[in-house]
VOTOR-843174 format. One record per residue (C-alpha): chain; x, y, z. Coordinates in Angstrom, 2 decimals. Layout:
N
+-------+---------+---------+---------+
| chain |      xx |      yy |      zz |
+-------+---------+---------+---------+
|     A |       X |       Y |       Z |
...
+-------+---------+---------+---------+
REM end
This chain:
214
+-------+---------+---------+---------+
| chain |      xx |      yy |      zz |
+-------+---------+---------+---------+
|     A |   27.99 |  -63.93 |  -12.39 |
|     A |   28.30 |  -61.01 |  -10.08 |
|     A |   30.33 |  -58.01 |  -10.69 |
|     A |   33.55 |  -58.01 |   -9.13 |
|     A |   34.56 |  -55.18 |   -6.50 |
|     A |   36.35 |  -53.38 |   -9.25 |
|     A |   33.54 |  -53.64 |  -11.64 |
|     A |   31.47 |  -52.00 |   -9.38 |
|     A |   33.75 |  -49.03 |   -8.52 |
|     A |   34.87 |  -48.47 |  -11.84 |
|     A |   30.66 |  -48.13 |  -12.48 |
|     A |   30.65 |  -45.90 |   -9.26 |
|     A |   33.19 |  -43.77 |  -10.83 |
|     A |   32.06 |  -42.98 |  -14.10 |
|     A |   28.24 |  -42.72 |  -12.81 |
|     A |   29.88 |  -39.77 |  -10.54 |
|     A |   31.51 |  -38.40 |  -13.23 |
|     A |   28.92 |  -38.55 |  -15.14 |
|     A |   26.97 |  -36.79 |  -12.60 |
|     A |   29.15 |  -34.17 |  -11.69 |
|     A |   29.85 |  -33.17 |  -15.35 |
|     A |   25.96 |  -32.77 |  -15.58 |
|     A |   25.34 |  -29.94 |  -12.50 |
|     A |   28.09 |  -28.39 |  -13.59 |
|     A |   26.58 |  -27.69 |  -17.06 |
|     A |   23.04 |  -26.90 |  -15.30 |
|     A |   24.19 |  -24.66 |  -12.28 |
|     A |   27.43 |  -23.48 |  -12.61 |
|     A |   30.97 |  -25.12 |  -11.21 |
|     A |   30.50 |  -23.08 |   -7.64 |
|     A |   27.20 |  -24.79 |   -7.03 |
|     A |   27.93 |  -28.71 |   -7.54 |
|     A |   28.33 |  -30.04 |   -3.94 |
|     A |   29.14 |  -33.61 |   -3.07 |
|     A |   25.75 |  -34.27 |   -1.89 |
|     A |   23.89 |  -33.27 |   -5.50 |
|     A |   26.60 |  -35.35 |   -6.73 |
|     A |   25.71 |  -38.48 |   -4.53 |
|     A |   21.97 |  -37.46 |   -5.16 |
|     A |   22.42 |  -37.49 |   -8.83 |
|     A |   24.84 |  -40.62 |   -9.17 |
|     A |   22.72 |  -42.33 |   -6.76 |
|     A |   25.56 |  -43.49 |   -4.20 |
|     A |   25.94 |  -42.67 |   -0.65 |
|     A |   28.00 |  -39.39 |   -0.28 |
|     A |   30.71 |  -40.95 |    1.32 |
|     A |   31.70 |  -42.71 |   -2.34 |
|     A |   32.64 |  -39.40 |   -3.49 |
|     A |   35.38 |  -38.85 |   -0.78 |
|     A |   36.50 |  -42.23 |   -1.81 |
|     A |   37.00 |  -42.05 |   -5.11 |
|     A |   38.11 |  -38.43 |   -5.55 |
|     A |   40.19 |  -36.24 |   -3.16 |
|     A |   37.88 |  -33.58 |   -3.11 |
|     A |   34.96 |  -32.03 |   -5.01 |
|     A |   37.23 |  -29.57 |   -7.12 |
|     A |   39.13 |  -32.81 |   -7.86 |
|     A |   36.03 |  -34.48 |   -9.21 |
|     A |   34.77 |  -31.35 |  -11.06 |
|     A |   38.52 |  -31.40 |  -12.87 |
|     A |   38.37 |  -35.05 |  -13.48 |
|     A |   34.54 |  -34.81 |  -14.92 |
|     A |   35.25 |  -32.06 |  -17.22 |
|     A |   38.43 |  -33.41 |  -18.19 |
|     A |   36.73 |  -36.73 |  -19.18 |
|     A |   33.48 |  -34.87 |  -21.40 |
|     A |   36.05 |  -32.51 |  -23.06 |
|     A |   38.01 |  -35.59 |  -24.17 |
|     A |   34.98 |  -37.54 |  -25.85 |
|     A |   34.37 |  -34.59 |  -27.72 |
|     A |   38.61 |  -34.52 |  -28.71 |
|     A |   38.12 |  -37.95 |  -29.42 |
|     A |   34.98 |  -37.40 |  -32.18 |
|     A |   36.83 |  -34.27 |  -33.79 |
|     A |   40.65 |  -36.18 |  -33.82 |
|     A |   39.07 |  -39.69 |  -35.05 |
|     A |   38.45 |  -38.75 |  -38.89 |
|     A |   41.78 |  -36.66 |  -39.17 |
|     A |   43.54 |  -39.53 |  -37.51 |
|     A |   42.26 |  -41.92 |  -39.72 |
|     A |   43.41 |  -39.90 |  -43.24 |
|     A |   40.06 |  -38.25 |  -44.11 |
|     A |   40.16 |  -36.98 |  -47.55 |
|     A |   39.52 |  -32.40 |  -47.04 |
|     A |   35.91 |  -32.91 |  -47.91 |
|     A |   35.38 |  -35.11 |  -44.74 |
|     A |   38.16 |  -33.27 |  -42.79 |
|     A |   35.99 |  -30.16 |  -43.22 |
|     A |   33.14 |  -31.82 |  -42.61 |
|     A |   34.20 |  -33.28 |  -39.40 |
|     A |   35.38 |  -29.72 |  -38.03 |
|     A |   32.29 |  -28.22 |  -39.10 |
|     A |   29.98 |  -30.42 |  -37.54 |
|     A |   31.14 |  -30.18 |  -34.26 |
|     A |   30.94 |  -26.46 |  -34.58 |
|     A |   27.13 |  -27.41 |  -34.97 |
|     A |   26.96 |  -29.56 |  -31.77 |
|     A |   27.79 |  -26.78 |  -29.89 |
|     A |   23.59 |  -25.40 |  -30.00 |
|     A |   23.20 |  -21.95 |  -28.15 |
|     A |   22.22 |  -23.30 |  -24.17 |
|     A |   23.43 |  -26.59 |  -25.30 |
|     A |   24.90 |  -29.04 |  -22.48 |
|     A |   28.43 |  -29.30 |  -23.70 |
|     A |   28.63 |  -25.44 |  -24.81 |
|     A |   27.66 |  -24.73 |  -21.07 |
|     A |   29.85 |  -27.17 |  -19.66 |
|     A |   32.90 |  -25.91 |  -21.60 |
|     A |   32.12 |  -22.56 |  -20.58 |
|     A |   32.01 |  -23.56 |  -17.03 |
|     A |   35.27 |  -25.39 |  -17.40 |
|     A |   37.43 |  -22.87 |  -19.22 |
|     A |   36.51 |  -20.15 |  -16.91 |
|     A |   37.84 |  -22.08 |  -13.71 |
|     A |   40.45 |  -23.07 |  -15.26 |
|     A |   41.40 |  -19.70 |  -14.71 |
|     A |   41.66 |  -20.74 |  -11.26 |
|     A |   43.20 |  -24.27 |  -11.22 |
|     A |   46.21 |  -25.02 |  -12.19 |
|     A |   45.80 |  -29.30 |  -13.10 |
|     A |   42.93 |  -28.31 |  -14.83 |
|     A |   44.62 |  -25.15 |  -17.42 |
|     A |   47.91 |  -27.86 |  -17.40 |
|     A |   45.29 |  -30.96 |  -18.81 |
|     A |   43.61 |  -28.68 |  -21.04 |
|     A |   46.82 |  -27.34 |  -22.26 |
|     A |   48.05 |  -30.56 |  -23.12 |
|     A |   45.03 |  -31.91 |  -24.85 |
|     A |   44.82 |  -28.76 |  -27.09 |
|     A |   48.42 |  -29.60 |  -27.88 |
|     A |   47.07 |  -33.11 |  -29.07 |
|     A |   44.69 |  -31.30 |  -30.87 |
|     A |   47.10 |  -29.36 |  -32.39 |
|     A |   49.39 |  -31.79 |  -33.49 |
|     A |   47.25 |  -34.10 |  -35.19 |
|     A |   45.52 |  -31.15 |  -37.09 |
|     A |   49.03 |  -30.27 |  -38.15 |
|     A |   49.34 |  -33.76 |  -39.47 |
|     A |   46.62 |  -33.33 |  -41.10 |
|     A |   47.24 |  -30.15 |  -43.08 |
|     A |   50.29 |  -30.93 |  -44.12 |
|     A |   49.52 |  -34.35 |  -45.59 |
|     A |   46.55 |  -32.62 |  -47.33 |
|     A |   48.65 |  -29.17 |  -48.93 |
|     A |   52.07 |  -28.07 |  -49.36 |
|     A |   51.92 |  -24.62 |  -47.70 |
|     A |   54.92 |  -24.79 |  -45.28 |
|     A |   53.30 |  -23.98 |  -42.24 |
|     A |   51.27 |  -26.67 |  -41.33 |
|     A |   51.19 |  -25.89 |  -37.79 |
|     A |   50.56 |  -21.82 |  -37.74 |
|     A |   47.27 |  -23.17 |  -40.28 |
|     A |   46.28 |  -25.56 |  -37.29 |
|     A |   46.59 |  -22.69 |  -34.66 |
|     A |   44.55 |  -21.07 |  -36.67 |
|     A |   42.00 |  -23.37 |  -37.38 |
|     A |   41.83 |  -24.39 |  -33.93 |
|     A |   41.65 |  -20.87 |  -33.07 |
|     A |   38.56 |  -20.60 |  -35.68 |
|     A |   37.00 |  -23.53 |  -34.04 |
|     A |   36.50 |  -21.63 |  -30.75 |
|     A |   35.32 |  -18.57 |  -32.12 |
|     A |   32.85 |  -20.02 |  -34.51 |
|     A |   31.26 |  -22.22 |  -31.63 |
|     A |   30.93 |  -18.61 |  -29.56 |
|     A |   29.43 |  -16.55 |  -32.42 |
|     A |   27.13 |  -19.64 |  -33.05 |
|     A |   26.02 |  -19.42 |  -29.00 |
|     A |   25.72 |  -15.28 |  -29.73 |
|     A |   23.97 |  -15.90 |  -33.09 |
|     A |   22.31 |  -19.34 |  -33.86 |
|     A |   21.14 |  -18.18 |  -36.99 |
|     A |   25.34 |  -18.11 |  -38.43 |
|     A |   25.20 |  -21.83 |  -39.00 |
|     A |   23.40 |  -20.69 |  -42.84 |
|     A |   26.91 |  -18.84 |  -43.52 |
|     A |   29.24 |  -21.73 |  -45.39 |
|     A |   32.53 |  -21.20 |  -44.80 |
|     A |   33.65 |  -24.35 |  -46.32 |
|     A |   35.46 |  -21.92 |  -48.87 |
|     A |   37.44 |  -19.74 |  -46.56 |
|     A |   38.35 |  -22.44 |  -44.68 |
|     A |   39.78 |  -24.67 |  -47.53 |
|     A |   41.84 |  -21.26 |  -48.53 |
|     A |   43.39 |  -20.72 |  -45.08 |
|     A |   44.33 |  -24.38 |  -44.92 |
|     A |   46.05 |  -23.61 |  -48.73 |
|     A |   43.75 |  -26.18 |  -50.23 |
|     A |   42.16 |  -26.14 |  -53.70 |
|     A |   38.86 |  -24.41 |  -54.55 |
|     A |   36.30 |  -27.43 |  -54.05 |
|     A |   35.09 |  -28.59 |  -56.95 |
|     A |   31.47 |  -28.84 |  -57.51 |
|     A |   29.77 |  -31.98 |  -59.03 |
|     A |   26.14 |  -33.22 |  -59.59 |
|     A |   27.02 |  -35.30 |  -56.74 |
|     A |   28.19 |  -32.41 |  -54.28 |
|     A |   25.27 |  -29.91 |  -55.10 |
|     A |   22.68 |  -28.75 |  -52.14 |
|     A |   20.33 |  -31.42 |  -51.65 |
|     A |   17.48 |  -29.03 |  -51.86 |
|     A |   18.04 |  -28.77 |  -55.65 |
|     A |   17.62 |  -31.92 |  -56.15 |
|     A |   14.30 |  -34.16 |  -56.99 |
|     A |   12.28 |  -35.17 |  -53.98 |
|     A |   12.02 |  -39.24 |  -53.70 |
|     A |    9.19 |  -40.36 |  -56.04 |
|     A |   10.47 |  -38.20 |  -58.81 |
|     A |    8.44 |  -34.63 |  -57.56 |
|     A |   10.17 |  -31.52 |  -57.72 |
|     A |   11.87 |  -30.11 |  -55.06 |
|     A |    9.97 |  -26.66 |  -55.22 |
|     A |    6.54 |  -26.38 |  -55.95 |
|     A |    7.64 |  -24.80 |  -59.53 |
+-------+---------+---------+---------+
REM end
């Protein structure tokens, strides 16, 4: 069966979001045009104009849309009741994802500094940080009894940023563990350390060698 009208524009749509989110990690917001875009997506130019009201409005839309699938991963765990263990986990692994020249690091980049410059965009971002925020809070507060829940996830949050910006400075910080200091500012318990939680490099190789050549 053929795809109906609004199959095919809803395909249209996300291919040009798609596309616009990726020129906008590679050269900048400034340089995305709607003609790269078309080029990219592979539509006439036209479709653009059709489906957005102009290229700033796409740009917005685009970033909008990347920055929320990356909400979506972080959020999905807490949401869900993760124990701290995974909870820390979670927050530290996207910290990770953000490599130094990495696609989403420049793209985020890109899309905080203009939204210097537009207001829809600083308004959306505003109000998905305060999503963020929130369920953190939930988080924390179902997980210790400190009180203040919500400064904790300001702070985390907070943390979040500037670890992914010291990790784009300084790869080589992702061999720090701050799994400690982080349980402490969330007024957790010291993590305790089992056979079952120790550094997989201690452990036996599969086949029953050593790990080191000792």
């Amino acid at each position: 069966m053929a795809p109906t009208s609004q199959e095919v524009g809803r395909e249209t749509r996300t291919r040009l979001l798609c596309a616009a989110a990726e020129l906008i990690a590679e050269d900048g917001w400034g340089a995305v045009s709607t003609r790269r875009v078309a080029e990219r997506a592979g539509v006439r130019p036209a479709l653009v104009h059709y489906h957005f009201r102009s290229v700033d409005n796409l740009l917005v839309q685009a970033a909008l849309s990347a920055l929320r699938e990356e909400v979506d991963t972080l959020l999905t765990g807490l949401r869900e009741g993760a124990d701290v263990g995974v909870g820390l986990d979670v927050f530290l692994a996207e910290v990770a994802r953000f490599a130094a020249g990495g696609e989403n690091t420049t793209l985020f980049s890109e899309t905080l500094l203009a939204a210097t410059r537009h207001e829809q965009l600083r308004t959306e971002l505003r109000e998905i940080l305060a999503e963020c925020r929130t369920a953190l809070t939930r988080w924390v507060a179902g997980q210790s009894d400190t009180g203040d829940a919500e400064a904790t996830a300001v702070l985390l949050l907070a943390l979040l940023d500037g670890l992914v910006l010291h990790q784009i400075i300084d790869p080589d910080l992702g061999s720090v563990s701050v799994h400690g200091p982080l349980r402490r500012l969330a007024g957790l318990a010291p993590e305790r350390h089992t056979d079952a939680t120790q550094n997989l490099v201690d452990r036996p190789k599969a086949g029953g060698g050593p790990a080191s050549g000792s």
